[in-house]
N, C-alpha and C positions, 0 to 999 in steps of 0.2 A: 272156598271163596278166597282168591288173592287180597291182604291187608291193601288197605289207603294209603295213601302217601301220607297222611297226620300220623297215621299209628304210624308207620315206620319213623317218621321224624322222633315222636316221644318217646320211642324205645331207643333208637341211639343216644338223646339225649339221656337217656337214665343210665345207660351206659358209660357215655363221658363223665357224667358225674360221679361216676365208681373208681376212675382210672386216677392215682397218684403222681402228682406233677411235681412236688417238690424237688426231685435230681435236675431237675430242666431247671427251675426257679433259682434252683441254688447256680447252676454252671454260669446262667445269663443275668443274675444279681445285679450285676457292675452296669450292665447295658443303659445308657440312656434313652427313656422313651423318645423326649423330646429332637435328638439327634438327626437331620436327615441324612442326605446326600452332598452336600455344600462344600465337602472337606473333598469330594472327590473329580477327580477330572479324567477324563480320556486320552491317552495317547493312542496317533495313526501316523502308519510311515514306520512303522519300524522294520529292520530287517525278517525276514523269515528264517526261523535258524530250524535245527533238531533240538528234540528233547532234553538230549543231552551239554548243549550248548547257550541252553536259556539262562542258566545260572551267572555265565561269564558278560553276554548280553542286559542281564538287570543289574551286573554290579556296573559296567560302563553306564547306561541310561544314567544308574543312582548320579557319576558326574554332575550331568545335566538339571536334575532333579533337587540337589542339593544346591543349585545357585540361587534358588528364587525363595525357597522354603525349607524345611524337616517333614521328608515323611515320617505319617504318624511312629511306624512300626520298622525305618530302619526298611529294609531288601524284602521284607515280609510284607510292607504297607503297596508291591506291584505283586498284582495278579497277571500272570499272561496267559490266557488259553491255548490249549495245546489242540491241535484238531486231529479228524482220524487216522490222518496220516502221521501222525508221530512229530510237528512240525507246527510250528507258535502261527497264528494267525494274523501276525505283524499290526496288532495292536494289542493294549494294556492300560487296567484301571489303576490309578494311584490313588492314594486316601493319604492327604496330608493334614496338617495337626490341626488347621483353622479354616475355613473360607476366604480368608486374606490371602492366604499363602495358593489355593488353589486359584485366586480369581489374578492373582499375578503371573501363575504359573501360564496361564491362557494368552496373558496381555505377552510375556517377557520370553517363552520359548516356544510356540506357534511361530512357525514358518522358521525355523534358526534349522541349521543344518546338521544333521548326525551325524556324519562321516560324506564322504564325495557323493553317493549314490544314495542317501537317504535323507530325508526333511520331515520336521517331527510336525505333526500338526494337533494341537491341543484345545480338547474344546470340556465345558463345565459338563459333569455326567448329569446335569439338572436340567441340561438342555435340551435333554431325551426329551422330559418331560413336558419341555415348554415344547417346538416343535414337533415331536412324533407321538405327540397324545392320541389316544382310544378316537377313533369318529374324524381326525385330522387328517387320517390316511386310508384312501378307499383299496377294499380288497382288490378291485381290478382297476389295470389300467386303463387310464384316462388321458386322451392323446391332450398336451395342451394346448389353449384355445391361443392363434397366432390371430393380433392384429393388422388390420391391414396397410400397406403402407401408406404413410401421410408425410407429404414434403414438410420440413422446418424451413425456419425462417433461419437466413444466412448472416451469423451473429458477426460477422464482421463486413457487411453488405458498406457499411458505411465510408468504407477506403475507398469504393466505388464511383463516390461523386465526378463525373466530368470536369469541374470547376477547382477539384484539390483543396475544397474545402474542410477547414478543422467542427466539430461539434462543442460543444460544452454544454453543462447541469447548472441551472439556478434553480436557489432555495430562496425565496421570499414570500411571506405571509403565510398561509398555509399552502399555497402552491409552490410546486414544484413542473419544470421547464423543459427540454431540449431544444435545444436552437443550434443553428448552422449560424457559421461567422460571416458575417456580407463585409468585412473591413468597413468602409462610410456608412453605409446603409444600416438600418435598424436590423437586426437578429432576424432570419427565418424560423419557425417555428414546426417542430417535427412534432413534440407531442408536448401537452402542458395538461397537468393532474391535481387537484386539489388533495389535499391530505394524504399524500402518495408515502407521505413517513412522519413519524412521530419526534426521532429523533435528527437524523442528518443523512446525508449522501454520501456514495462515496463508489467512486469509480475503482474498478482493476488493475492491474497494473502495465494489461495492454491493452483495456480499454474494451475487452471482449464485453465484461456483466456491468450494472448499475444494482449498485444495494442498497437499500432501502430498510430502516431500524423501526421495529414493532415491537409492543409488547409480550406479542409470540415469539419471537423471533427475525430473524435474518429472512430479506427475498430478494433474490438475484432476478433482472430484470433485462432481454435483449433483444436481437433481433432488429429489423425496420420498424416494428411499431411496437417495440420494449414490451413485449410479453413475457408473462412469468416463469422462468426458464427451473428456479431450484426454489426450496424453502427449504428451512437448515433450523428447526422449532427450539429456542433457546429461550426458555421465558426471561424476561428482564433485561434482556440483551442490550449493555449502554456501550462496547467498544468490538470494534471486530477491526480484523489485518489480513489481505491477502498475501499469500506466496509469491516469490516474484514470478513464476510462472503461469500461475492462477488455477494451479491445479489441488491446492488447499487455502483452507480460511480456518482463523483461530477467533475465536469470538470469547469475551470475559462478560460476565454478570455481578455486579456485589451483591447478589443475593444468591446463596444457596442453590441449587437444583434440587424441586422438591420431584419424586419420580413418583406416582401412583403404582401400587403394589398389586393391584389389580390389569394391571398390563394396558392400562387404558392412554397412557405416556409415551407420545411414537420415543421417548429414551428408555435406556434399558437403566437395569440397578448398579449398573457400573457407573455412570451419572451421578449418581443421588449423592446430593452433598455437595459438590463439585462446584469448581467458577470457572473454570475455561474449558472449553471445548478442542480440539481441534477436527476437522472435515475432510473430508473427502466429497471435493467438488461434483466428479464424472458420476459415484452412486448418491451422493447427496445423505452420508450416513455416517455418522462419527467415530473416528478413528480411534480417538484415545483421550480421555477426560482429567484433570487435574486439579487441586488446592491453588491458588495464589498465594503468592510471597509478597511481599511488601517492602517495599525499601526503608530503608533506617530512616527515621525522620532529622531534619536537621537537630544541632544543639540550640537549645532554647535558651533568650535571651532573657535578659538580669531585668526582673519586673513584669514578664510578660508570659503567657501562658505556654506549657507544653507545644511546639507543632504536633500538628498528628500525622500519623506514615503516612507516605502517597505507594497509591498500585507500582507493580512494577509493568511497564509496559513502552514499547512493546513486550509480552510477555516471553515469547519464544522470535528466536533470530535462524535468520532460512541461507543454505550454502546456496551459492547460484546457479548449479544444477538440480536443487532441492532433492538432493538426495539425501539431504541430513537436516535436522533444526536441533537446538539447541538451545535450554533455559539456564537459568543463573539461580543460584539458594546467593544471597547475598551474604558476602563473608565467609561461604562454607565452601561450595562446589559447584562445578558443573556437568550439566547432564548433557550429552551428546544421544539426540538419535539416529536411527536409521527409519528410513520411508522407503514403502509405506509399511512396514509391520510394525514401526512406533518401539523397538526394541534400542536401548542402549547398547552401545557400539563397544567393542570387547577391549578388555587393556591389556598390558602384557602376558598375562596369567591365563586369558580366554574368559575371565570372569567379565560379565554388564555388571558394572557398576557406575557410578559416576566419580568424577576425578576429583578429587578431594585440593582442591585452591585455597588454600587461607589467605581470607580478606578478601576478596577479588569483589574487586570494585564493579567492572563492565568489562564488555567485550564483543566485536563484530566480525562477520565474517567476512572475506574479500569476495569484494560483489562481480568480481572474474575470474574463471578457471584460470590460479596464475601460470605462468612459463617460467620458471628455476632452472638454471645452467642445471647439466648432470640431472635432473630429472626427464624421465619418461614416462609420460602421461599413457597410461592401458587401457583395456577397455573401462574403468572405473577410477577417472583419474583422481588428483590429491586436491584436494582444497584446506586452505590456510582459514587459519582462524586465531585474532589476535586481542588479547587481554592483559589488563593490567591488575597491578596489588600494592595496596601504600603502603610505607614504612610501617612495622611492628615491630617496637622493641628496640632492637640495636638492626634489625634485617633493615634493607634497604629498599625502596618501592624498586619495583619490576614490570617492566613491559616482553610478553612473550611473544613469541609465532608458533603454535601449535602445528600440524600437519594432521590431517584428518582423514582415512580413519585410523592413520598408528598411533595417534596421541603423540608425536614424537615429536620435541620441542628444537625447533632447527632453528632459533635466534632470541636470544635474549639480552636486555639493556638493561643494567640495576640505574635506579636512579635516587637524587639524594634532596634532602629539603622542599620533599614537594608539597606541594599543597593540595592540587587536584591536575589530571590529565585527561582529558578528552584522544577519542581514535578516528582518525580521518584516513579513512582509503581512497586514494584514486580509481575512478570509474573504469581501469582495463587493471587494475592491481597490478600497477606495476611499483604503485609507491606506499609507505605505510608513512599519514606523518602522526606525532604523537607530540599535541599541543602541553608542553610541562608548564603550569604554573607551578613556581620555584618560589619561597620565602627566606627573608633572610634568618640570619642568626637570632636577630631581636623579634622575629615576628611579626617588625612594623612595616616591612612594605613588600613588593613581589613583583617580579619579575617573568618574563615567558619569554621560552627559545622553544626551537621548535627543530624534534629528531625526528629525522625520514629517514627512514628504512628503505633500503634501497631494493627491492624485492629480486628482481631478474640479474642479479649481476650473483659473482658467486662467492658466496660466503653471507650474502644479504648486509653488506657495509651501511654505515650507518653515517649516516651528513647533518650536523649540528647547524642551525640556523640561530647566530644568539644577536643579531645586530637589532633588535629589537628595544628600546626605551623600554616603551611600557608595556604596558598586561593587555594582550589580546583576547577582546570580547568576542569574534569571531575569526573565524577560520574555512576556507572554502576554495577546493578543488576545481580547475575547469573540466567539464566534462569530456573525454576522450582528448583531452591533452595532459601536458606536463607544466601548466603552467596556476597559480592559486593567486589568491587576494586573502588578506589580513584584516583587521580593524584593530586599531589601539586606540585605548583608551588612558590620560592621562588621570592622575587622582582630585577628584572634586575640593573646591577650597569648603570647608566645614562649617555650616549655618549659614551659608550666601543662600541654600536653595538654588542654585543654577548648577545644573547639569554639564560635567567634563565635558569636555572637546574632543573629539575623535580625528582619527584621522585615518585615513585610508593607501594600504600600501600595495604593490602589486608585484610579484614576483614573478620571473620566466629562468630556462636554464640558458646555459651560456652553448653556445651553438660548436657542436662538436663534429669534428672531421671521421671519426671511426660510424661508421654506420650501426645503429642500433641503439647507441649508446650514448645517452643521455649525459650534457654536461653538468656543471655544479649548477647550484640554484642560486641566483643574485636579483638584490635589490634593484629594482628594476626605476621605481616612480612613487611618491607619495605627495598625496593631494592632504596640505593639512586643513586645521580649522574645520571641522566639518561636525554632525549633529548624527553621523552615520550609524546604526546598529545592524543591516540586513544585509547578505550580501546574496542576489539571487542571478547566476549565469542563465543564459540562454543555452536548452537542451544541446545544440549543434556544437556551443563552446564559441568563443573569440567576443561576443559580444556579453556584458555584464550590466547589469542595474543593481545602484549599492543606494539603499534608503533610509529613512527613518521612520520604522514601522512600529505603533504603536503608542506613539509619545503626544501627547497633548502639544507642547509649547511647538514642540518643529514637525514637517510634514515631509522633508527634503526627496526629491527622486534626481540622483544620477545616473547619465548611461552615456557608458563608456565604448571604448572600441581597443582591442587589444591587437588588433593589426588594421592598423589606418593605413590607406590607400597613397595617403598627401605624403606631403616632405615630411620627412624620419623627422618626429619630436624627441627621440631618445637619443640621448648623446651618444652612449655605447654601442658600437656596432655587433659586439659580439652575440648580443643577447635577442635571443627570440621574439622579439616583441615590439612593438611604436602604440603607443598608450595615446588616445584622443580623447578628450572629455566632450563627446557630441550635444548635449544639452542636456539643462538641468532645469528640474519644474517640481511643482509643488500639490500634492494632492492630499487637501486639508483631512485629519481624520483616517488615513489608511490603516489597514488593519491587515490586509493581506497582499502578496504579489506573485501573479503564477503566467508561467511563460506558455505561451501554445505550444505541442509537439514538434514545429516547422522552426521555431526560433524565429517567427516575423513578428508576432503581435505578445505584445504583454499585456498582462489586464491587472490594475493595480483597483482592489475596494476595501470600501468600509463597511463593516460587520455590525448589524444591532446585537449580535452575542456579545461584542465588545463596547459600544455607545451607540445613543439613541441621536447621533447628530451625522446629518448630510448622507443618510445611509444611501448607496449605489456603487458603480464601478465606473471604470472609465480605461476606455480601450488606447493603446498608444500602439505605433510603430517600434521597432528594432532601435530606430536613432531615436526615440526619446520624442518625436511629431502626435500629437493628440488625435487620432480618428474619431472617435465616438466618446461624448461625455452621457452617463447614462444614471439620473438619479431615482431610488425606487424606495419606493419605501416598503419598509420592515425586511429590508435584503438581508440576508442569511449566509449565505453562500456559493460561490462561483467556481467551478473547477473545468479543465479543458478535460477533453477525453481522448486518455494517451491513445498511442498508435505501437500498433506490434513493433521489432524489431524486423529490418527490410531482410531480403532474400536478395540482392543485389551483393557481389563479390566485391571484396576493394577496390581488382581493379575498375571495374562497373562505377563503382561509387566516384575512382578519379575519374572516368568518363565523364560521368553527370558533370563534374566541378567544371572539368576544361569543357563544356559545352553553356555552361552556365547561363550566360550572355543569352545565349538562344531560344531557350527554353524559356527566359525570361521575359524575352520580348512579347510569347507567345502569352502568357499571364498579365504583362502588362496590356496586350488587344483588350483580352475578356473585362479587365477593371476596364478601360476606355470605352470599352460597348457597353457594361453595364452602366457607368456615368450616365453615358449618349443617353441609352436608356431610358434612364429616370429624368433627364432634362427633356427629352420627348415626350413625357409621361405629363410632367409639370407644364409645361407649353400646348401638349393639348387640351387640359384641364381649363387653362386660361382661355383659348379659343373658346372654349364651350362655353363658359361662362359671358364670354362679350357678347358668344351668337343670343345666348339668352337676353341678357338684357338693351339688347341692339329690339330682339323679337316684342318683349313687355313694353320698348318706350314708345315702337311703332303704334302697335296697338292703342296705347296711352292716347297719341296723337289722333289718332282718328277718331277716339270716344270724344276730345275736346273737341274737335270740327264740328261733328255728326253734336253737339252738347251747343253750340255758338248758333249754330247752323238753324236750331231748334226754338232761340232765343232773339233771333232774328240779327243777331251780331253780325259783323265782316269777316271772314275768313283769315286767321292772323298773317298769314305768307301776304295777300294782297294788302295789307294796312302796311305792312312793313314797306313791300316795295315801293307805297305811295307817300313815306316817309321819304323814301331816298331819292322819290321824283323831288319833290319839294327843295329836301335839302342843295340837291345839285341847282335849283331855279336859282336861290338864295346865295348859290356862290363859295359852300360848303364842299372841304373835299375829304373826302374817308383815308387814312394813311393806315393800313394795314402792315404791321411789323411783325416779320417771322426773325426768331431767339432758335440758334441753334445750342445744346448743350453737350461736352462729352461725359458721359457717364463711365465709360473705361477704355482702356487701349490695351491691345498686348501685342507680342511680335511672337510669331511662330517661324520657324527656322527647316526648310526639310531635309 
């Protein structure tokens, strides 16, 4: 009779327990139980060599391997399988010292190139285990199940209006708005949401998504009837930044990312810990996670408590091909990436690292592919990036021009007794200016000139602007011109409590015979005496409003014209420019000022985030003419909703300009038919209204007759007429005076 399966089991088991394991015990001593896989990562993409040629192959990889981390074991820490054929299977496990060094090895050499014909692709060997678990993957296949197609909704349907009307987002009370702009008329209203966000709004940068701040997270919001297009789960989420593109978003939290370890967190453990994110818009999955820096708090004054640091933010800064961003360690270094694989861009050496800047204050990148004599843009052209560093020691502050991605510094300015400097790009990068607050020898007062780098010309020369009195409080470029505005500020007299004087200057170049080539830059106009802090252009450029935004005692709004049509107001003929101050008005309480994408209407409001007084907005024209005063209460927020960049060529665009007149005539009908409109509208409202009570007094009357009639009374029409028999007997004569009045006149001209 064949034994059971029990008996055979307790007889091997008495067997094992006869069998001496100590040589095994002893060899594997050192073994950590607790130890997993953590330390190891997979390479894929490698060449396929022979047997003989793996060894030359793992000491080149080690290169690579040795930038991010130490393998554990040195050339012994790669395994690479050899298959039947005599011949490596073009991947290999590494085991490095810690799970830090492998979980960087994933982020920093996945997707980086081996050589011209191979790309290393790096994934955590833990990942086996997360994705191709027992029961995760069916022995047979399994065709996958395709849904069927479903149209979307056309995220930028909105350019589509017949009418060339703009949109904007209001945030007041717990609702939130879209409205189409009617100019006079009250707002149209596309979709209006209660509790549609916890924190704020905040449009794209071409106006494609609407984000909306939860305490999940980030939700992108589009289409004609603003459906939920992304979720992007960031718990605690209080700042988020799109790309200029809009093909990523960086979102900060001050709280930690805490990840469940149980896999139940659409984040993964690369996450945990972490305060900023960055995204990836098109899959809606996070790129690459990071610590926050802090900026240095200011020096704390004599009696008064420590400040404490503020975020640094924006966190990370975007090239305007977004092919790179770029964060700041303040005082230490800067990190340069590449997108999308989120890898630090190589330095002279071929080493990612970051560029080691002592002291580096800031820095932006030029928000246009620039044009440099002697450069040739390739297929992956150069973009600039420029930074400054104060005085250390006996060193002298510096303002550079990087070149990105060689790091290679192609202009630099030392500068001397500064105080602090701001970096102002022109919006085609053609200009870099570099506003230097300067102190004297004593300390006791300060002064601003103002170097422009001259970008497109060759060698990048540099133009000193020092005719400046005082300390400029602002600084600002017109948008695709050559032309800025200033503000100065003179020094407050000392316990008066009244706020310095400002005044407001306006610069253009002086108008140059060589084509391309911009002349020097001259004082053009200054309007003194003024309460000015804001200086905000019109997106198209030429027209400017310069305010006082935020100040209790003054409310000022000016708007300018930087090419008036009238008799040249500017003595100088040479210079670009005839400066009009078209009107000036006052909107008590303003807190913010944003221009529509068109450059026609501005919208100047007051914020309850800032005071609980006169909250609303109020819509102006171009020349500074009031359309719409609009008071609301618990207003919050008002933003226009940009518009892409056109597909129209330059010359296209001079087309449009010289047809101008025509095209305008055709928008000035539709305002005149919409007026007609609403005065048709109103007029027959009042019709209806007389018919009605023409209808109720009739009635009225013949209840009194049919009431008189009943009472045995006279009929009031025959008493009256036999009033006026009498009167006439008696020699009485009735004088009836008709009073004509004019209520208005105008004259129309065809």
């Amino acid at each position: 009779m064949a034994p059971s399966f029990d008996q055979i089991s307790e007889q091997g088991l008495a067997e094992i327990e006869g069998i001496d394991f100590s040589d095994l015990e002893e060899k594997y001593r050192d073994l950590r139980e607790d130890q997993g896989f953590d330390n190891f990562v997979v390479i894929d993409g490698l060449p396929v060599v022979p047997e003989d040629s793996k060894t030359k192959l793992v000491k080149f990889l080690m290169k690579s391997l040795n930038r991010v981390g130490t393998p554990r074991d040195g050339e012994d820490s790669v395994f690479m399988p050899i298959g039947d054929n005599g011949k490596s299977e073009g991947f290999a496990f590494v085991e490095y010292s810690s799970p830090e060094q492998a979980v960087a090895a994933t982020k920093q050499l996945h997707g980086v190139p081996l050589d011209k014909r191979h790309t290393l692709q790096v994934n955590k060997l833990t990942d086996i285990d997360r994705y191709g678990r027992e029961g995760r993957i069916d022995d047979e296949y399994q065709p996958p199940y395709i849904e069927p197609f479903a149209d979307k909704e056309h995220l930028r349907s909105w350019l589509g209006d017949p009418n060339a009307r703009d949109q904007f987002v209001m945030f007041r009370g717990d609702n939130v708005g879209i409205f189409w702009n009617n100019k006079k008329e009250e707002p149209e209203s596309v979709v209006d949401r209660k509790h549609w966000t916890q924190l704020f709004v905040a449009w794209s940068p071409q106006g494609t998504f609407l984000a909306s701040i939860h305490q999940q997270g980030v939700q992108l919001w589009g289409g004609p009837n603003f459906t939920k297009q992304k979720q992007l789960p960031h718990p605690f989420v209080s700042l988020v930044q799109f790309s200029p593109l809009e093909n990523y978003m960086v979102t900060w939290s001050n709280q930690p990312i805490a990840v469940d370890p149980d896999g139940k967190s659409p984040l993964s453990l690369d996450e945990d810990g972490k305060h900023i994110v960055i995204w990836d818009l098109t899959t809606g999955k996070p790129l690459r996670s990071f610590q926050a820096y802090d900026l240095a708090p200011p020096p704390a004054l004599e009696g008064l408590p420590a400040p404490k640091a503020k975020v640094q933010w924006p966190a990370f800064k975007w090239s305007a091909d977004e092919k790179y961003c770029a964060r700041m360690k303040p005082g230490e270094q800067l990190s340069i990436y590449e997108l999308p694989s989120m890898n630090m861009i190589r330095d002279a050496n071929r080493d990612r690292k970051a560029l080691k800047v002592e002291g580096i204050v800031d820095f932006e990148w030029a928000p246009a592919i620039p044009e440099r004599e002697s450069i040739k843009q390739d297929k992956r052209p150069e973009q600039l990036l420029a930074y400054w560093t104060p005085e250390i020691g006996s060193k002298p502050a510096s303002v550079a021009l990087m070149s990105v991605p060689s790091r290679e510094v192609v202009r630099s300015r030392n500068l001397f007794n500064v105080t602090d400097a701001k970096l102002h790009w022109q919006s085609e990068a053609k200009f870099l200016c570099v506003k230097v607050d300067r102190h004297s020898k004593s300390k006791k007062s300060l002064a601003t000139n103002l170097e422009i780098f001259r970008v497109r010309e060759k060698g990048v020369p540099v133009e000193v602007v020092d005719s400046l009195k005082d300390t400029v409080i602002n600084f600002a470029w017109e948008p695709k011109g050559d032309r800025f505005v200033v503000i100065t500020a003179g020094e407050a007299v000392a316990g008066s409590g009244v706020l310095a004087k400002t005044a407001v200057s306006f610069f253009a170049p002086e108008k140059s015979k060589t084509p391309g080539v911009t002349g020097s830059f001259k004082h053009v106009k200054t309007f003194d005496k003024k309460n000015s802090n804001g200086i905000y252009w019109s997106p198209k450029g030429r027209f400017v409003l310069v305010g006082t935004i935020s100040v209790q005692q003054h409310c000022d709004l000016d708007f300018y014209d930087m090419d008036y049509e009238g008799d040249r107001v500017v003595e100088d003929e040479k210079v670009a420019a005839n400066i009009m101050l078209m009107n000036s008005e006052e909107h008590y309480g303003v807190t913010d000022v944003e221009w529509d994408p068109t450059g026609r209407f501005v919208v100047t409001s007051a914020s309850m985030w800032t005071h609980q007084m006169e909250n609303g907005y109020r819509l102006w024209s171009f020349s500074g003419l009031i359309l719409r005063e609009s008071p609301i209460e618990k207003f919050k927020q008002l933003h226009w909703r940009p518009r892409p960049p056109t597909f129209l060529t330059r010359d296209e665009q001079k087309q449009v300009r010289r047809n101008l007149r025509e095209y305008s005539r055709e928008f000035e009908e539709l305002d005149k038919e919409m007026e007609e409109g609403a005065n048709a509208a109103v007029v027959e409202s009042r019709r209806r209204l007389y018919s009605e009570w023409y209808a109720w007094l009739g009635a009225e009357v013949e209840d009194v007759k049919a009431e008189r009639e009943d009472l045995g009374l006279p009929d009031p029409d025959e008493e009256l007429d036999l009033q006026k028999t009498r009167s006439a007997k008696e020699g009485e004569e009735t004088v009836e005076e008709v009073v004509e009045e004019v209520i208005e006149e105008s004259e129309e001209f065809a």
